[in-house]
PQR file with spaces between the fields and no chain letter, atoms N, CA, C, O and H, PARSE charges and radii, in Angstrom:
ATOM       1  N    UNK     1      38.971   36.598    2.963 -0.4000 1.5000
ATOM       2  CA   UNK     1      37.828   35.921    2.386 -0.0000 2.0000
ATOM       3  C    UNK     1      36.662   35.994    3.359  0.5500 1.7000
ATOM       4  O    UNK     1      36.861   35.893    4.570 -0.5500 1.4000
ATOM       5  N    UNK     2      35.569   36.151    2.900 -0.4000 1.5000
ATOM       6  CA   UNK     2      34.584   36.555    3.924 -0.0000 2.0000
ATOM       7  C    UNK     2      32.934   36.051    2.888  0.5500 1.7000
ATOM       8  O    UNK     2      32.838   36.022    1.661 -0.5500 1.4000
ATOM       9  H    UNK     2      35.407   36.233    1.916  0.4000 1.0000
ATOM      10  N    UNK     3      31.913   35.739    3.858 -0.4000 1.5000
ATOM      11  CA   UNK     3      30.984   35.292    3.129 -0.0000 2.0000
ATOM      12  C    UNK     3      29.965   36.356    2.701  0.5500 1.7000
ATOM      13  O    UNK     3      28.792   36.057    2.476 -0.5500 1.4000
ATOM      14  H    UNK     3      31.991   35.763    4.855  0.4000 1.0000
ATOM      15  N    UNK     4      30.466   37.678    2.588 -0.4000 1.5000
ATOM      16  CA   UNK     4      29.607   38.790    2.248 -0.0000 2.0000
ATOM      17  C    UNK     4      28.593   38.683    1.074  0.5500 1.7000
ATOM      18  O    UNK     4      28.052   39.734    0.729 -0.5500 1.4000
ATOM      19  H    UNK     4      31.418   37.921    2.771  0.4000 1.0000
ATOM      20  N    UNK     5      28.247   37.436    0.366 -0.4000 1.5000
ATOM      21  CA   UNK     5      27.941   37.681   -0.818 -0.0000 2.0000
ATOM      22  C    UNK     5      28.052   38.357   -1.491  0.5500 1.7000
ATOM      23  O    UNK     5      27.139   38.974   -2.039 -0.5500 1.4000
ATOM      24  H    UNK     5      28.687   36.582    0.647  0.4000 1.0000
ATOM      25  N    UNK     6      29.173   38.468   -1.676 -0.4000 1.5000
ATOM      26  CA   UNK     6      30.004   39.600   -2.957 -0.0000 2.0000
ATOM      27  C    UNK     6      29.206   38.627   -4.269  0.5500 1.7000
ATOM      28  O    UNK     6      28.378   39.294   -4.890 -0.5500 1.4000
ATOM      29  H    UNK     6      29.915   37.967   -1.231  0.4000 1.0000
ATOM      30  N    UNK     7      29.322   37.514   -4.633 -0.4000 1.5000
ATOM      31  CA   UNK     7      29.033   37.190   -5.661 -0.0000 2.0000
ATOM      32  C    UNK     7      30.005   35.871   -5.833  0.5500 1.7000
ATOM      33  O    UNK     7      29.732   35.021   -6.681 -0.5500 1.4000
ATOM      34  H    UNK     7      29.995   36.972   -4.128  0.4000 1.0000
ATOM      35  N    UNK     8      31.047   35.763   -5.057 -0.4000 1.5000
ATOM      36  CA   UNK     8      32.350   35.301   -5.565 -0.0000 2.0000
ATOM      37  C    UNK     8      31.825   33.498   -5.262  0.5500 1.7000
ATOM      38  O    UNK     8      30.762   33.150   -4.748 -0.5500 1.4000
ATOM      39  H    UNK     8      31.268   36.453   -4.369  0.4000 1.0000
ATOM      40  N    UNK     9      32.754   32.740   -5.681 -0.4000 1.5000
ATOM      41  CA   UNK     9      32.634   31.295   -5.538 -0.0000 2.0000
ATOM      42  C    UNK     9      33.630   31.202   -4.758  0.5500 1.7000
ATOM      43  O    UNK     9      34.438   32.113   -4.579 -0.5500 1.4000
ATOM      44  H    UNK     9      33.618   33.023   -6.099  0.4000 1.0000
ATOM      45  N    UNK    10      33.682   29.735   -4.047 -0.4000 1.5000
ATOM      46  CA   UNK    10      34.303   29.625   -3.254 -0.0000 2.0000
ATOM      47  C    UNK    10      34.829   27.700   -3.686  0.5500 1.7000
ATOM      48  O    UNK    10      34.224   26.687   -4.039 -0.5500 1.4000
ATOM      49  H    UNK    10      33.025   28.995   -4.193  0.4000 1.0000
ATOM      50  N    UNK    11      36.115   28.035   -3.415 -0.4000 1.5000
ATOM      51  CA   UNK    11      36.644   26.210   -3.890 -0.0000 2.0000
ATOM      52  C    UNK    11      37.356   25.350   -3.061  0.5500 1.7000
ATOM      53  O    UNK    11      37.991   25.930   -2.180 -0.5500 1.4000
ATOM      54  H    UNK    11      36.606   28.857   -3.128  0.4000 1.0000
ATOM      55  N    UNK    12      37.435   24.160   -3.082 -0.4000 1.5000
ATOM      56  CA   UNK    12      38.675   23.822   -2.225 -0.0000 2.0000
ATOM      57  C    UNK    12      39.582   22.944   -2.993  0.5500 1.7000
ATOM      58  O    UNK    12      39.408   21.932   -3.672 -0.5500 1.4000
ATOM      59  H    UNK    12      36.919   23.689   -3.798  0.4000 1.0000
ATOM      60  N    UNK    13      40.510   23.594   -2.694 -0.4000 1.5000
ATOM      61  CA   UNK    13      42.403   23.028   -3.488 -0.0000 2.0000
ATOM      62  C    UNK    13      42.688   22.101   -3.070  0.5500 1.7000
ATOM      63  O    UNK    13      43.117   22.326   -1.938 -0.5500 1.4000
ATOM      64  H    UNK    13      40.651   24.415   -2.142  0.4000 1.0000
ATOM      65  N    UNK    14      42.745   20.520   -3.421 -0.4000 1.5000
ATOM      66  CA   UNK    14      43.336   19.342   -3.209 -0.0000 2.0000
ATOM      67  C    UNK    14      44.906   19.576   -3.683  0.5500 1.7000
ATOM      68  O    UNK    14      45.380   18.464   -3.914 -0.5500 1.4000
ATOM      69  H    UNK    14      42.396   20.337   -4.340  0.4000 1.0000
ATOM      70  N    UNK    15      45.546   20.258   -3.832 -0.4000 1.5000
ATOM      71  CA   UNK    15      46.692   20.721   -4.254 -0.0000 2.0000
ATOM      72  C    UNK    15      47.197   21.290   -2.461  0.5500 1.7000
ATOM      73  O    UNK    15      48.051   20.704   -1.796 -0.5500 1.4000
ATOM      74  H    UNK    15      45.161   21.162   -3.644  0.4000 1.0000
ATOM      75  N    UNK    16      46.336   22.657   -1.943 -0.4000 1.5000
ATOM      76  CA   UNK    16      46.970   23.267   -1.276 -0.0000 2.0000
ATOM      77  C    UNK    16      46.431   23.020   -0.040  0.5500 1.7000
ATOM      78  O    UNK    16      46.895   23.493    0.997 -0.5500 1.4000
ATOM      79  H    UNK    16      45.642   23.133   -2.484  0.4000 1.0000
ATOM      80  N    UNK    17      45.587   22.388   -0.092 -0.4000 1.5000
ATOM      81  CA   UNK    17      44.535   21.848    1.029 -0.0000 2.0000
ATOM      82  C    UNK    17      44.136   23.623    1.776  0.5500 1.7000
ATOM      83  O    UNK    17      44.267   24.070    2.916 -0.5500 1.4000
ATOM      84  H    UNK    17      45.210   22.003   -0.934  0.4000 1.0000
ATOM      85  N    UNK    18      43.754   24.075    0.815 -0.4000 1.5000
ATOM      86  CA   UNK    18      42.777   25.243    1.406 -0.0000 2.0000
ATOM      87  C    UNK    18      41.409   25.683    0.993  0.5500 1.7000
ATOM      88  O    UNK    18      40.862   24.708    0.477 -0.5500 1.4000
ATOM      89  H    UNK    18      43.647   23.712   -0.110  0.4000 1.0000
ATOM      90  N    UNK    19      40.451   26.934    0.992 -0.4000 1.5000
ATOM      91  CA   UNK    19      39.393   27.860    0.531 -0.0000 2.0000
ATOM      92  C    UNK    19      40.127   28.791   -0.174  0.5500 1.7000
ATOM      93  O    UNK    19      40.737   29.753    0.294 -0.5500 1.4000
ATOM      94  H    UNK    19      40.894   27.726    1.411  0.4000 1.0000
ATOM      95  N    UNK    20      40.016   28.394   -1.521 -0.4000 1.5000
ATOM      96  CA   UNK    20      40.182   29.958   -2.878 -0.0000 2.0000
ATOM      97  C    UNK    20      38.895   30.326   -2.910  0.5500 1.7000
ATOM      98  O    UNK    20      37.821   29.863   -2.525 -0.5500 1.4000
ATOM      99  H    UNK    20      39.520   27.613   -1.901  0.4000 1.0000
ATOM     100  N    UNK    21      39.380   31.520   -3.609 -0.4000 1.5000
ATOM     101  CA   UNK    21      38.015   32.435   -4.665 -0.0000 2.0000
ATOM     102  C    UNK    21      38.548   32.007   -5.594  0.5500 1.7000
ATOM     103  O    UNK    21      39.526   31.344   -5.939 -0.5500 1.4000
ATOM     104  H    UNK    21      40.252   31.896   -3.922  0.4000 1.0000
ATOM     105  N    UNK    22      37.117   32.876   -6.208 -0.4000 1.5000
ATOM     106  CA   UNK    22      37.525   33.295   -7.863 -0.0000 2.0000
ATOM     107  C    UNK    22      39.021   34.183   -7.993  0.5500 1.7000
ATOM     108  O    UNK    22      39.490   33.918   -9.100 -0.5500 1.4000
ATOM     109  H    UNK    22      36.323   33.415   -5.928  0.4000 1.0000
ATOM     110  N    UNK    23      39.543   34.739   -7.558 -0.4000 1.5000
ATOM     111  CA   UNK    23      40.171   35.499   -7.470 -0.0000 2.0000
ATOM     112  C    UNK    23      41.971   34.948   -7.199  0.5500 1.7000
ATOM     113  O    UNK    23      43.080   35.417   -7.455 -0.5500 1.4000
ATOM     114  H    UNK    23      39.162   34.954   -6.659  0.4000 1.0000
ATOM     115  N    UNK    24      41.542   33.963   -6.679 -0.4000 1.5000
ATOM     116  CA   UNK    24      43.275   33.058   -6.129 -0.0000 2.0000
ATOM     117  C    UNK    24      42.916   31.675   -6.637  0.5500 1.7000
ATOM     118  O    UNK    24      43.450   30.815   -5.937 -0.5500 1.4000
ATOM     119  H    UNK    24      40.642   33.582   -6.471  0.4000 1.0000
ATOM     120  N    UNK    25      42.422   31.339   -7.307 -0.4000 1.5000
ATOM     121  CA   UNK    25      42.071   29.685   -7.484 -0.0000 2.0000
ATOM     122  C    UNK    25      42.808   29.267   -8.338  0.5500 1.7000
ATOM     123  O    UNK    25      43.010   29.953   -9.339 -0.5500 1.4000
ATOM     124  H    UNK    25      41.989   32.038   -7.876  0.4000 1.0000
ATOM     125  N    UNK    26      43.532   27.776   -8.142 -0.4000 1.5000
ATOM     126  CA   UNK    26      44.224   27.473   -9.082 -0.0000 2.0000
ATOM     127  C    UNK    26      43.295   27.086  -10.110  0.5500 1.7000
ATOM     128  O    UNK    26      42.163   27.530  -10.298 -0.5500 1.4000
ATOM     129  H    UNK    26      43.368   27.218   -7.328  0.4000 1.0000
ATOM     130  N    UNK    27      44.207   25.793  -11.048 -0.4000 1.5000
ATOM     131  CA   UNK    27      43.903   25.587  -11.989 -0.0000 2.0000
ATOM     132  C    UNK    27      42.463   24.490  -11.848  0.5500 1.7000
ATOM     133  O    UNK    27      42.465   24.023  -10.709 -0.5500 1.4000
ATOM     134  H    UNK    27      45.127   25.432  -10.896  0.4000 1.0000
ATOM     135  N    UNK    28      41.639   24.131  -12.417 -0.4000 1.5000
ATOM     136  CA   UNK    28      40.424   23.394  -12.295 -0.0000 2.0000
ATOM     137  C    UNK    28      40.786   21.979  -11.787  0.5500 1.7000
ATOM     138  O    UNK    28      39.972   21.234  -11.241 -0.5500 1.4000
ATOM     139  H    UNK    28      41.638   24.511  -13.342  0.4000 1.0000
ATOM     140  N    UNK    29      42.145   21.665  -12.028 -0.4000 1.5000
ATOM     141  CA   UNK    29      42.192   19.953  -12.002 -0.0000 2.0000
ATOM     142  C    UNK    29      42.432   20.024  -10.559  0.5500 1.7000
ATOM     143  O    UNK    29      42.163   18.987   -9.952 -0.5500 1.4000
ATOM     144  H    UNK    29      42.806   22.271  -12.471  0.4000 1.0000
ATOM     145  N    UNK    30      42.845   20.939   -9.918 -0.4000 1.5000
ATOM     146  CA   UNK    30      43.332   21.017   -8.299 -0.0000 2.0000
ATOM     147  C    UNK    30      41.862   21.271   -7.402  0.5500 1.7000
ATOM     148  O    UNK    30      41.766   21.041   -6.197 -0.5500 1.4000
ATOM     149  H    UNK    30      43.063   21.781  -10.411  0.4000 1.0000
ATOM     150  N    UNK    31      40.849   21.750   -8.198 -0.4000 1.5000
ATOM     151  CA   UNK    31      39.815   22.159   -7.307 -0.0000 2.0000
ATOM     152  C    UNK    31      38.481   21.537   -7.164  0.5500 1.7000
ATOM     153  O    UNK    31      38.022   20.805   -8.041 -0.5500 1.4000
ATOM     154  H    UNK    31      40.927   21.936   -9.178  0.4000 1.0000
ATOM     155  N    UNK    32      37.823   21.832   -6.017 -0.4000 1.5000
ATOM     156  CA   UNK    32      36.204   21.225   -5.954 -0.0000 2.0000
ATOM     157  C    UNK    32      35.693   22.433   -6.250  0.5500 1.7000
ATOM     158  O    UNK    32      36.321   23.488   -6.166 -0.5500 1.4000
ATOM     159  H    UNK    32      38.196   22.426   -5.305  0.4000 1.0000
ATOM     160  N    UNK    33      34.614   22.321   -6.582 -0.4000 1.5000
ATOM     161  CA   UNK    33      33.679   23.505   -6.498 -0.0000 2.0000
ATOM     162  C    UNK    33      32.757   24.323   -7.721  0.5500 1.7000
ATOM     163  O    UNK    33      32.337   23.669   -8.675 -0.5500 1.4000
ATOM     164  H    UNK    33      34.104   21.464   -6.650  0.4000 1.0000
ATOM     165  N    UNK    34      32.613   25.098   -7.663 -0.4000 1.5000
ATOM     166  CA   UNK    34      32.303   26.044   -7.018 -0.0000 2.0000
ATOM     167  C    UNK    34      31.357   25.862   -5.983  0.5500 1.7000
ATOM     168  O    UNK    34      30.385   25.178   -6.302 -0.5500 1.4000
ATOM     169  H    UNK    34      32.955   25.630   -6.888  0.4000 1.0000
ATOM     170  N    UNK    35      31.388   26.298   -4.816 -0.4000 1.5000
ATOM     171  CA   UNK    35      30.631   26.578   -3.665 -0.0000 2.0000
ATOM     172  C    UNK    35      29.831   28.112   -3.401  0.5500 1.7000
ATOM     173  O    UNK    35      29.960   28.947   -4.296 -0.5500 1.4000
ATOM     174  H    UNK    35      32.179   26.853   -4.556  0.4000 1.0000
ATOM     175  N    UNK    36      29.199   28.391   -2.458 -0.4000 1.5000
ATOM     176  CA   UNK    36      28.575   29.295   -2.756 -0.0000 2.0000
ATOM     177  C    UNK    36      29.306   30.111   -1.456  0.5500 1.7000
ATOM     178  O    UNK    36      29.546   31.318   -1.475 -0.5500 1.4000
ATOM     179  H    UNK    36      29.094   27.712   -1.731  0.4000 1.0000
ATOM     180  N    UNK    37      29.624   29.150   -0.263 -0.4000 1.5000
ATOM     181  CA   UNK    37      30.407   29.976    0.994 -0.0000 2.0000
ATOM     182  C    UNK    37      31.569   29.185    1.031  0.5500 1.7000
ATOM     183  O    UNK    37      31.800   28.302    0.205 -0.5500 1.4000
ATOM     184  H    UNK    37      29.429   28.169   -0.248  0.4000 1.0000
ATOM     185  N    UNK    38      32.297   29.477    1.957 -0.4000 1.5000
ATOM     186  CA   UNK    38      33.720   29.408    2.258 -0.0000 2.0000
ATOM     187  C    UNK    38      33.376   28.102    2.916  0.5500 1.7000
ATOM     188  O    UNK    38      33.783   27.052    2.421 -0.5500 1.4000
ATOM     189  H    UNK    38      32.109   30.194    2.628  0.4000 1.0000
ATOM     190  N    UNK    39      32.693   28.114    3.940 -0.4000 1.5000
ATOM     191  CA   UNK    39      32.507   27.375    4.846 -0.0000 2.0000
ATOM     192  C    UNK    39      32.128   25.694    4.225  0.5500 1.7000
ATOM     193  O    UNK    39      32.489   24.598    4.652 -0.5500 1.4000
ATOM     194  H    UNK    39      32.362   28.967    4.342  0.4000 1.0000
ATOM     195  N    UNK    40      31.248   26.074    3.045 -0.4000 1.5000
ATOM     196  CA   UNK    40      30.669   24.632    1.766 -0.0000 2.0000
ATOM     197  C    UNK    40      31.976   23.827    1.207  0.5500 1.7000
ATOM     198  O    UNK    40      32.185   22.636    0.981 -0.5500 1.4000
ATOM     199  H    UNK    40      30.955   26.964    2.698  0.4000 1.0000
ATOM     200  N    UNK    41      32.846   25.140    1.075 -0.4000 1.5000
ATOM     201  CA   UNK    41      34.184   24.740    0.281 -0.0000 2.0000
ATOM     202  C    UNK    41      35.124   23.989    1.231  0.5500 1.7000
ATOM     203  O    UNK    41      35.734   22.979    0.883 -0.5500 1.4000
ATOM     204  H    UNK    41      32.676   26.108    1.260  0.4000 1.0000
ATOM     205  N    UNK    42      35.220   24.632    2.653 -0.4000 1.5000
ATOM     206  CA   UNK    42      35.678   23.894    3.767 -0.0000 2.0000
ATOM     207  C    UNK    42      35.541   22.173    4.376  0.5500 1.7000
ATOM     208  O    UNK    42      36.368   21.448    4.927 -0.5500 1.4000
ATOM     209  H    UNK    42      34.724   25.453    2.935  0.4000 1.0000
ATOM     210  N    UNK    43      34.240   21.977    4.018 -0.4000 1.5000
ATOM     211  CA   UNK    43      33.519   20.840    3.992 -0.0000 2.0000
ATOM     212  C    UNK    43      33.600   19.854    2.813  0.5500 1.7000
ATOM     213  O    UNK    43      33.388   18.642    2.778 -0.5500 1.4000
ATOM     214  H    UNK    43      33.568   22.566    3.570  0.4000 1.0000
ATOM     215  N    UNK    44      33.932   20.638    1.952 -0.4000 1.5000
ATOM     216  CA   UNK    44      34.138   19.677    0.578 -0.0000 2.0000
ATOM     217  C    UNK    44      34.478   18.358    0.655  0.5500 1.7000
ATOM     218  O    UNK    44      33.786   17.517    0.082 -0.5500 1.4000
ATOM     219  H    UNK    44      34.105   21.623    1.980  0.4000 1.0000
ATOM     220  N    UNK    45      35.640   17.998    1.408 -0.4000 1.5000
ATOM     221  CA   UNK    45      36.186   16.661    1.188 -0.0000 2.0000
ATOM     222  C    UNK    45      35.182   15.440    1.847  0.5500 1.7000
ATOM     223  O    UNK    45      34.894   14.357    1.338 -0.5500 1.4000
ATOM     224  H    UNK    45      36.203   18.681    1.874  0.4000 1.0000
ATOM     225  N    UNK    46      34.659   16.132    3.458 -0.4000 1.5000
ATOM     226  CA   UNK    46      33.464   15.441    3.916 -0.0000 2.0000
ATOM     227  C    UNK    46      32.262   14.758    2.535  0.5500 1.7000
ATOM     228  O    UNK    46      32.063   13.618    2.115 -0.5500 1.4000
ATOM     229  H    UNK    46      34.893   17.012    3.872  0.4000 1.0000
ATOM     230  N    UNK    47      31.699   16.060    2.193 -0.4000 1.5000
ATOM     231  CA   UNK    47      30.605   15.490    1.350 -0.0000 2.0000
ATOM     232  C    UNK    47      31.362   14.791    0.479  0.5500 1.7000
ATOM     233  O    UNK    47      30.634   13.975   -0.087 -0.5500 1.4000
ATOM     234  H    UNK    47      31.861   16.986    2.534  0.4000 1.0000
ATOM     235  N    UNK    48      32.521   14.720    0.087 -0.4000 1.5000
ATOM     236  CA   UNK    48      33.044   13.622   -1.076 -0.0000 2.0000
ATOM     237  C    UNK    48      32.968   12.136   -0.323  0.5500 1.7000
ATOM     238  O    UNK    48      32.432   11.095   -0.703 -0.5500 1.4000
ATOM     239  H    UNK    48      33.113   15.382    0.546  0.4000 1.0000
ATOM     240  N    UNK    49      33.560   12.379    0.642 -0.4000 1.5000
ATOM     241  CA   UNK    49      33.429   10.717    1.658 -0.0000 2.0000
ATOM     242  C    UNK    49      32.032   10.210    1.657  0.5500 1.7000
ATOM     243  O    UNK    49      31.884    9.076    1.200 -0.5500 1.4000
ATOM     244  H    UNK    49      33.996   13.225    0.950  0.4000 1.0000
ATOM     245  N    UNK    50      31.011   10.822    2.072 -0.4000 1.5000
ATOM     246  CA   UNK    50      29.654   10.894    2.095 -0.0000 2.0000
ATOM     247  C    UNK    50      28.995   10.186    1.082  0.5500 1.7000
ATOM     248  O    UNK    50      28.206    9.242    1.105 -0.5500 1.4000
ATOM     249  H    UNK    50      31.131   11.743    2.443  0.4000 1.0000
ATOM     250  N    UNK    51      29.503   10.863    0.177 -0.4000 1.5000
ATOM     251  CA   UNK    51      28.173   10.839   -1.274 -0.0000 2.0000
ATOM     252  C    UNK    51      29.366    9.145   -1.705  0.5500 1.7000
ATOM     253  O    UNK    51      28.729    8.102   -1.855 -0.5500 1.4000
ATOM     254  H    UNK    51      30.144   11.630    0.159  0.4000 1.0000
ATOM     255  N    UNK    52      30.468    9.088   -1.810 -0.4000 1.5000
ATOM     256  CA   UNK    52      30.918    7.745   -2.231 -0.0000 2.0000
ATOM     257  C    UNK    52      31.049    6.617   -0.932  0.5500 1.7000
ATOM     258  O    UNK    52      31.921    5.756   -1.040 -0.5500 1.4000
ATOM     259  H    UNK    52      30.985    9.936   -1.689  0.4000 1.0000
ATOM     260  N    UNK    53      30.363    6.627    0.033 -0.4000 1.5000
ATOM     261  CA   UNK    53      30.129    5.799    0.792 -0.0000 2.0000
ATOM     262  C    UNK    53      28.462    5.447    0.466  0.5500 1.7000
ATOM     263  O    UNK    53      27.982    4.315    0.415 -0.5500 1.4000
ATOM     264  H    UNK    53      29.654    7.327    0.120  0.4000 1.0000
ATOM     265  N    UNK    54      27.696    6.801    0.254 -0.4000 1.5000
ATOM     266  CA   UNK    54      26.174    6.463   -0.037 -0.0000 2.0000
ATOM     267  C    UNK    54      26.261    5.728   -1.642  0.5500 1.7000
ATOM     268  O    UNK    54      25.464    4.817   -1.869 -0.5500 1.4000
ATOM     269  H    UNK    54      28.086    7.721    0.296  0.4000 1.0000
ATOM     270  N    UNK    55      27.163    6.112   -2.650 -0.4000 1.5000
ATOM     271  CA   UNK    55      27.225    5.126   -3.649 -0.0000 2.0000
ATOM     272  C    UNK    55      27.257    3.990   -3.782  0.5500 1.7000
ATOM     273  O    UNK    55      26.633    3.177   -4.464 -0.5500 1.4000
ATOM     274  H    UNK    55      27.810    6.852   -2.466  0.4000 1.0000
ATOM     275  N    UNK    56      28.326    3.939   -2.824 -0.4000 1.5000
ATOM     276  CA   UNK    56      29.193    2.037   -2.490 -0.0000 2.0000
ATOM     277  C    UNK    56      28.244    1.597   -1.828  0.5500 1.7000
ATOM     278  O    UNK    56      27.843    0.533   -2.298 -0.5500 1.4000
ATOM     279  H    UNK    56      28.833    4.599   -2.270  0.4000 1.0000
ATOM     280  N    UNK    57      27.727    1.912   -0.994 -0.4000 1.5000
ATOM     281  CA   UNK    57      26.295    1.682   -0.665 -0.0000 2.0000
ATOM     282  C    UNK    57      24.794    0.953   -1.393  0.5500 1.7000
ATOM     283  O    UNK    57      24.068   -0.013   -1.158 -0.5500 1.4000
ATOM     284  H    UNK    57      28.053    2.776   -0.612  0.4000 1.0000
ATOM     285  N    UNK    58      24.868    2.046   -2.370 -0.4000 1.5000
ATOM     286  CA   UNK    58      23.730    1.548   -2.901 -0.0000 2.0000
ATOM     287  C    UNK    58      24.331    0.503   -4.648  0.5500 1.7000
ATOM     288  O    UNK    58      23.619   -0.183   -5.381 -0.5500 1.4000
ATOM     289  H    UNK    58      25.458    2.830   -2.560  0.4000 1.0000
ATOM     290  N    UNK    59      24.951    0.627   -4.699 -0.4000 1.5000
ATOM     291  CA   UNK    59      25.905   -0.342   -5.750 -0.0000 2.0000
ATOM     292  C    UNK    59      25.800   -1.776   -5.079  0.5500 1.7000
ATOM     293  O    UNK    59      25.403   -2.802   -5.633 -0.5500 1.4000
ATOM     294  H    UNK    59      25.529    1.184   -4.103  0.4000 1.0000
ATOM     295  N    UNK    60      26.324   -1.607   -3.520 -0.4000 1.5000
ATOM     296  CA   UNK    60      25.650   -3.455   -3.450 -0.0000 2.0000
ATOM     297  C    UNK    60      24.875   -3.753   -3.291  0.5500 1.7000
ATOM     298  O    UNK    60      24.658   -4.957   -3.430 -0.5500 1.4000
ATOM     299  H    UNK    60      26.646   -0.774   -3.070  0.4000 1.0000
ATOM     300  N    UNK    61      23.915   -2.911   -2.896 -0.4000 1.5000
ATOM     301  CA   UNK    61      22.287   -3.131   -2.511 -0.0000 2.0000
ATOM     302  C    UNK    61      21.877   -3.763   -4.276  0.5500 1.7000
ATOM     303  O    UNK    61      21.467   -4.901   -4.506 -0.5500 1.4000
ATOM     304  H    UNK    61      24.091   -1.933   -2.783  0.4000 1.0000
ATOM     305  N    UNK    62      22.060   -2.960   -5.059 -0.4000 1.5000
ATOM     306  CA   UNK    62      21.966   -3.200   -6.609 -0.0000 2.0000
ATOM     307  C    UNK    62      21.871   -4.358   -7.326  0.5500 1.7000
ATOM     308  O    UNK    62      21.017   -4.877   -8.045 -0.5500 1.4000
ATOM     309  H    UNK    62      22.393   -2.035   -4.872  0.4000 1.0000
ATOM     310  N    UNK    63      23.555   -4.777   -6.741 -0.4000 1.5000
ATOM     311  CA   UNK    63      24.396   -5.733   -7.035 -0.0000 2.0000
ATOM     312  C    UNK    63      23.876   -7.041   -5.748  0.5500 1.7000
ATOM     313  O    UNK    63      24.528   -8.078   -5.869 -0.5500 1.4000
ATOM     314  H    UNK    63      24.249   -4.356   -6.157  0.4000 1.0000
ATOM     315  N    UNK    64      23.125   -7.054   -4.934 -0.4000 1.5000
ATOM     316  CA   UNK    64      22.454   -8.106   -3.931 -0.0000 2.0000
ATOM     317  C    UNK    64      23.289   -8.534   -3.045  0.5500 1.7000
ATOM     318  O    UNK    64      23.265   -9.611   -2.451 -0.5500 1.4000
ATOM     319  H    UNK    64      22.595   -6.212   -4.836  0.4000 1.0000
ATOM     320  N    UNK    65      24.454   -7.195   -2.907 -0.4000 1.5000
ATOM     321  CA   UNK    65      25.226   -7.303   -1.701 -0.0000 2.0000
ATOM     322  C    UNK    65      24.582   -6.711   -0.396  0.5500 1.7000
ATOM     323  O    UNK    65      23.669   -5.887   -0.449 -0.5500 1.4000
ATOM     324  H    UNK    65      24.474   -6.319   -3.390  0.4000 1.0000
ATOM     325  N    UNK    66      25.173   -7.235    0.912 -0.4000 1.5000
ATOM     326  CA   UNK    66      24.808   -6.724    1.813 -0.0000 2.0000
ATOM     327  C    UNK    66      25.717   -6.233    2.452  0.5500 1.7000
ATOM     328  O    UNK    66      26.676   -6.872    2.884 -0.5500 1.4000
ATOM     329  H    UNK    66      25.915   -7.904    0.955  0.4000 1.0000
ATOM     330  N    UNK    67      25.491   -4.771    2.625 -0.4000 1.5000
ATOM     331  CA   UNK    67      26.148   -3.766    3.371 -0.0000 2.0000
ATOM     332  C    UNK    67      25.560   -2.940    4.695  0.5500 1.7000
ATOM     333  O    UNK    67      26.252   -2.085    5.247 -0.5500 1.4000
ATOM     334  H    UNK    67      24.712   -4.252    2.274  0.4000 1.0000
């Protein structure tokens, strides 16, 4: 797997805890993505922590909690 811009997407398997392509990817319910590099797909689980900490976040701000 390589980031040549072949064209290909790139995912990450909560199943296999790895980087597929298009080409080896399981089924949709196992995967994040599509990504555009290997490296995006690598990172995946980060930005999931991220973006639902910036949610929970702004949900109590909302809600007149303080976080």
């Amino acid at each position: 797997m390589s980031d040549s811009g072949s064209g290909d997407h790139y995912y990450w398997c909560i199943r296999h805890h790895r980087v597929e392509t298009d080409a080896d990817v399981c089924a949709a319910r196992y995967v994040l993505g599509p990504y555009a590099s290997a490296a995006d797909a690598g990172n995946a689980l980060q930005r999931v922590r991220e973006r639902n900490e910036a949610w929970e976040a702004e949900d109590a701000r909302w809600a007149g909690e303080d976080r």
